[in-house]
N, C-alpha and C positions, 0 to 999 in steps of 0.2 A: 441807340434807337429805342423807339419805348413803346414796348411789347401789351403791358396790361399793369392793372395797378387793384393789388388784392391786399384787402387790412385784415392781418391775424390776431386783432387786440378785442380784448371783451372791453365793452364801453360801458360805466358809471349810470347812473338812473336818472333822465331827464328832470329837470329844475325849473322852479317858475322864470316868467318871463323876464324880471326885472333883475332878476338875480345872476352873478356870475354862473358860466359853464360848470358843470359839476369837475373837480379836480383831473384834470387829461391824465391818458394813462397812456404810456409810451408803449408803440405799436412798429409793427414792420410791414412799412411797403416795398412791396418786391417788385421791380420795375425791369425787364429786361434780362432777368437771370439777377440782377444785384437789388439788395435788400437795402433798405434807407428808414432810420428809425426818426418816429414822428411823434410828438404830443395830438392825443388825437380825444375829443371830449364830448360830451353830447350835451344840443340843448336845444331847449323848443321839439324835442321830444325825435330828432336826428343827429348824424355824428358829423362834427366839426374839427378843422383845421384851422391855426394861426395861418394867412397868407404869409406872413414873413418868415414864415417856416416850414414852407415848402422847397423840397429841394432844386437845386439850382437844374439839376438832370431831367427834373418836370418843367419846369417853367422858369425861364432865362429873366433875368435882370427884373426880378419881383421888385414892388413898389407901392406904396399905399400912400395917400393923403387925401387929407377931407373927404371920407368913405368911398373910395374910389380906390380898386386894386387893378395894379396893370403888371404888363412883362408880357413873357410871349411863350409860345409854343411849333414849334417844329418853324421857328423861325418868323413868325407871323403876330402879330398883336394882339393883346387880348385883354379885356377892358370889363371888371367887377364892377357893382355899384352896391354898394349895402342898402337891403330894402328890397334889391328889386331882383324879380327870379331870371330877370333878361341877363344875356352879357353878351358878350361880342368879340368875334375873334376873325381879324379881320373884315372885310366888307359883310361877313355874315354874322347873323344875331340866332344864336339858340338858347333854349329853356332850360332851367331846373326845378326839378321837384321844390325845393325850398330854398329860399335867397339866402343868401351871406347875410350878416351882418354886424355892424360894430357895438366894442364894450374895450371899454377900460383903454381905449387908443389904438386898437388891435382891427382887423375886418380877419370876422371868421369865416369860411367859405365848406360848403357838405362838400362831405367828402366821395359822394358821388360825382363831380367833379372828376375825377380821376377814373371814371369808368372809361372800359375797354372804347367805348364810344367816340370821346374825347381824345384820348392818348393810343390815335392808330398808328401805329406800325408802317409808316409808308415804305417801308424795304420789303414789306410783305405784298403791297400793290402792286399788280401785273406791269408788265414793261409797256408801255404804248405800242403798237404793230408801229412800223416804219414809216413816215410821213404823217401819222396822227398827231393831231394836237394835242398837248398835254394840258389835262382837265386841271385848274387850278387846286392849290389844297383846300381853299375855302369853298369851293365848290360841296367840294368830297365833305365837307365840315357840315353843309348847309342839308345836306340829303339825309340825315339822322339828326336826333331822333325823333321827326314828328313824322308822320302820313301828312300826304297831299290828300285832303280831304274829296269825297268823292262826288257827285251832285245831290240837291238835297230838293224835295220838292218846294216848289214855293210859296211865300205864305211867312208868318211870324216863326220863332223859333221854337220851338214844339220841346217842353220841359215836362217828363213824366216825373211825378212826386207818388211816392209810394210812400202813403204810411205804414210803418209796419204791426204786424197783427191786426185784431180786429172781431170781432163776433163773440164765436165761441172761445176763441185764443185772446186770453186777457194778457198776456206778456209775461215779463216779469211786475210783480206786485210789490208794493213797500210794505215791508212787516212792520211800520209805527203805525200808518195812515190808511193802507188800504188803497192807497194810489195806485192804478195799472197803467203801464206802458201803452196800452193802445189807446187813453184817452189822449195821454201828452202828446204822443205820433200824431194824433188827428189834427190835434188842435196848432202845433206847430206846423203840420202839412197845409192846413187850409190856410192859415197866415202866412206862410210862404205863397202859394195860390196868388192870396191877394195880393203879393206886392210884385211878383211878378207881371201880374196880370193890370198892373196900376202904372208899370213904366210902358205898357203896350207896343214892344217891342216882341212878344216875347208869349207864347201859349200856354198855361198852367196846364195840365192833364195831370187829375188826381186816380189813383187805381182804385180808391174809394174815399167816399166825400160822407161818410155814414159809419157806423157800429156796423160795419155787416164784414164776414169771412171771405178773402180771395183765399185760393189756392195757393201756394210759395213759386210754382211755375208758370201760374195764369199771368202772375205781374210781368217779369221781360217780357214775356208772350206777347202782352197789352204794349210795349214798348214799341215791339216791331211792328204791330199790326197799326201804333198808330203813327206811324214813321217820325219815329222818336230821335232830336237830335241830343237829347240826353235824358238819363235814367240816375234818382238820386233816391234812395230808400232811406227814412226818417227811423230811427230807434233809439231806446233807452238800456243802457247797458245796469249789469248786477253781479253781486260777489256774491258765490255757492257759498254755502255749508254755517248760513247763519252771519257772516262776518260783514263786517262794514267801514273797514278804514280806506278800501279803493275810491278813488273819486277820481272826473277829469270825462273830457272829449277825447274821441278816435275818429278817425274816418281810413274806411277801408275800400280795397280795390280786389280783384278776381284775382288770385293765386294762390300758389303753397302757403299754408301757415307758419310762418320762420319761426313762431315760437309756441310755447304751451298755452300762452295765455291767448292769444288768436285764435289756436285750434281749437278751444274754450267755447270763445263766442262760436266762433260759427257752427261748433257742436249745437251750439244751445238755442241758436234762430234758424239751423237747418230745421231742426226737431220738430218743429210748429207741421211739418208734412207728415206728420203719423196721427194729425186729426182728421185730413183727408179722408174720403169716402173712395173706397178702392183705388186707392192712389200708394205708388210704393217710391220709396226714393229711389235718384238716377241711380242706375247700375254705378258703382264705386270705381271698376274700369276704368269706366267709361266717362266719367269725371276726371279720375286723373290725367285718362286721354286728353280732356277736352285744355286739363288747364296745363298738361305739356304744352300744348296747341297754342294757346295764350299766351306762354312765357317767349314763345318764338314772334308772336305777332307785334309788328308795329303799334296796332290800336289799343296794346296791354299799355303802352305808354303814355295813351292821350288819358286813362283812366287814371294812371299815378300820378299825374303832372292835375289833374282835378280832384284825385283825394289830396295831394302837397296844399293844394290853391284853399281848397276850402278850410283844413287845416290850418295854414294861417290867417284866413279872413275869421275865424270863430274866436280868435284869441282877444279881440277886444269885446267883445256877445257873450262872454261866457268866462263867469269870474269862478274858475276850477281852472283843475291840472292839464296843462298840452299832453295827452298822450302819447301825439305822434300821429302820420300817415302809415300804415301797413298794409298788409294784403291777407287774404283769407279764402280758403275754399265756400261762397258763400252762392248757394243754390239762386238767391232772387239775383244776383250779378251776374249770372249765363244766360245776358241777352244776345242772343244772333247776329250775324254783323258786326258792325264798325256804329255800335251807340256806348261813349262814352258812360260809363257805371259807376255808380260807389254807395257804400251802406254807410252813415253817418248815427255814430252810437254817443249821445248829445250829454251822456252824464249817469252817475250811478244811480238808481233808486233805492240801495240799501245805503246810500249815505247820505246824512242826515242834511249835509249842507248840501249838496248837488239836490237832492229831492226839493228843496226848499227853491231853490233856482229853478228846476226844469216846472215847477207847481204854477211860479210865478206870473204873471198874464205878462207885462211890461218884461222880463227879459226874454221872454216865447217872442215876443216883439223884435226885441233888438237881434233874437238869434237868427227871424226868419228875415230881418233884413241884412246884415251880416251874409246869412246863403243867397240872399238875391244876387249883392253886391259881387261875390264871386262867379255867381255863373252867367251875371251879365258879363262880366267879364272874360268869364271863358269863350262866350258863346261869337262874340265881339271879337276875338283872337282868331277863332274857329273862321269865322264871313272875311277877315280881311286873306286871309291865306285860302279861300275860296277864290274872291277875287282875284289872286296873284292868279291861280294855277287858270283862271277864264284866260283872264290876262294875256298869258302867254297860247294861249289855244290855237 
């Protein structure tokens, strides 16, 4: 029976897109008390798995052809498609953070995949009371990991765009050019704006349309207050201490920072709130209260499954490095509620080619449609699973 499924391997440095998985490094998944060793590799800026080399105790009678991976799990079908973050296991369809997909003959599939989620325990599910109906497994499959979304006013879909910085907070600056971070945020946020607001499905809300200073708390503040069905903050990322070989897109969501380089950034776009005028940052607690809080909510998921989305929608917008989707303690991302968030960091300014791209007019263009393209999407995903849950009312 299969219990959880935990990877104790450090994984290789994500690789461009066109290029093989950086070299796997043989890792142990422990499934049920027994450990099962696995080629396990990262790329597109997540850790992957060959399907044909998953083991048989995970997933029965694996199979791949013409990007399509099948077998089953706790006896029940399950259907990959490379490309695409859907799959399907049994009559029910759930998400991933980031799709499989094919290279060299192979479908590689995240290794999220194998989270607690996925690979429950049904020895562990309570017994039915006597004469109850026994809820199918796909049932129980279909009830994680999203939320049923809850009611939303009505009207177009209400997109808050936060550029970030602004006034007296110039960001980070390029030491060749003199370029600042709050002009590219502006001018990316408002061309996002417009194309949003050009498919007219859909409400742009900028937190500022000017050179002028919000507060780092006014912005979600503004989120809730303008019953926001999503919250996306624009930035330019930068390498301390003079250096300049980092380059590459990120997009982050509200949580722990799992490594030094994320605790990094969010060190360095909390910071913008010590220009505040009697303003102190949150009590420290009381933060990590908040984002214990988070890591238990359902709604911490609709955020990762929108930094994953946007993440791979920017890889054709933006000719630099996949960083990856991750998480971070990041002060503008504690919006209230159930409004999907993420801080999107579009490129380095101390490197010389990303500055040259984020400078750009025409790919400021292609990157704010690339972000359209994704959150129409998302939002498109969000209204038809509204509809289910009317649906059934």
């Amino acid at each position: 029976l299969l219990r959880r499924a935990l990877v104790l391997v450090a994984i290789g440095s994500a690789v461009g897109a066109h290029r093989a998985p950086a070299q796997p490094a043989v890792g142990e998944i422990e499934i049920g008390g027994a450990s099962y060793s696995l080629d396990v590799a990262r790329h597109h800026g997540y850790d992957v798995v060959r399907w044909s080399q998953v083991p048989g105790s995970i997933v029965v009678g694996s199979f791949q052809r013409a990007g399509t991976a099948t077998g089953s799990i706790h006896g029940v079908a399950i259907e990959l498609r490379a490309g695409s973050p859907f799959a399907r296991h049994g009559d029910s369809v759930f998400q991933l953070t980031n799709p499989p997909y094919r290279l060299d003959g192979e479908i590689w599939v995240p290794v999220e995949m194998f989270s607690d989620r996925l690979l429950q325990d049904e020895a562990a599910q309570p017994e039915p009371a006597q004469g109850s109906p026994v809820v199918p497994a796909t049932e129980v499959f279909e009830a994680d990991p999203r939320p049923i979304p809850g009611q939303r006013s009505p009207g177009p879909w209400r997109v808050v765009i936060d550029a970030g910085h602004g006034g007296v907070d110039p960001g980070t600056i390029s030491p060749r050019s003199g370029a600042r971070e709050k002009d590219i945020t502006l001018s990316v946020s408002r061309r996002l704006a417009r194309e949003l607001e050009r498919r007219g499905n859909m409400q742009p809300l900028l937190t500022r349309d000017r050179d002028v200073f919000v507060e780092v708390m006014e912005r979600p503040r503004l989120a809730v207050e303008w019953e926001a069905d999503l919250f996306i903050s624009i930035h330019v990322d930068a390498q301390p201490g003079g250096r300049s070989s980092a380059r590459g897109f990120t997009t982050y969501h509200l949580g722990q920072a799992r490594t030094e380089e994320a605790l990094r950034v969010a060190q360095r776009e909390n910071a913008v709130i010590e220009l505040e005028e009697d303003s102190r940052p949150p009590n420290m607690e009381r933060v990590e209260f908040i984002l214990a809080q988070v890591d238990r909510q359902a709604y911490r998921r609709e955020s990762e499954i929108l930094a994953g989305h946007i993440q791979n929608g920017l890889r054709g917008a933006v000719d630099t490095k996949d960083r990856g989707a991750r998480q971070g303690p990041y002060y503008v991302l504690m919006t209230p509620g159930r409004v999907p968030a993420v801080l999107v960091e579009l490129g380095y300014i101390t490197n010389r080619a990303d500055e040259s791209l984020l400078r750009d007019e025409d790919r400021q263009d292609r990157i704010a449609k690339a972000l359209a393209d994704t959150i129409e999407s998302f939002l498109e995903d969000t209204g038809r699973r509204i509809a289910a849950t009317e649906g059934r009312g």
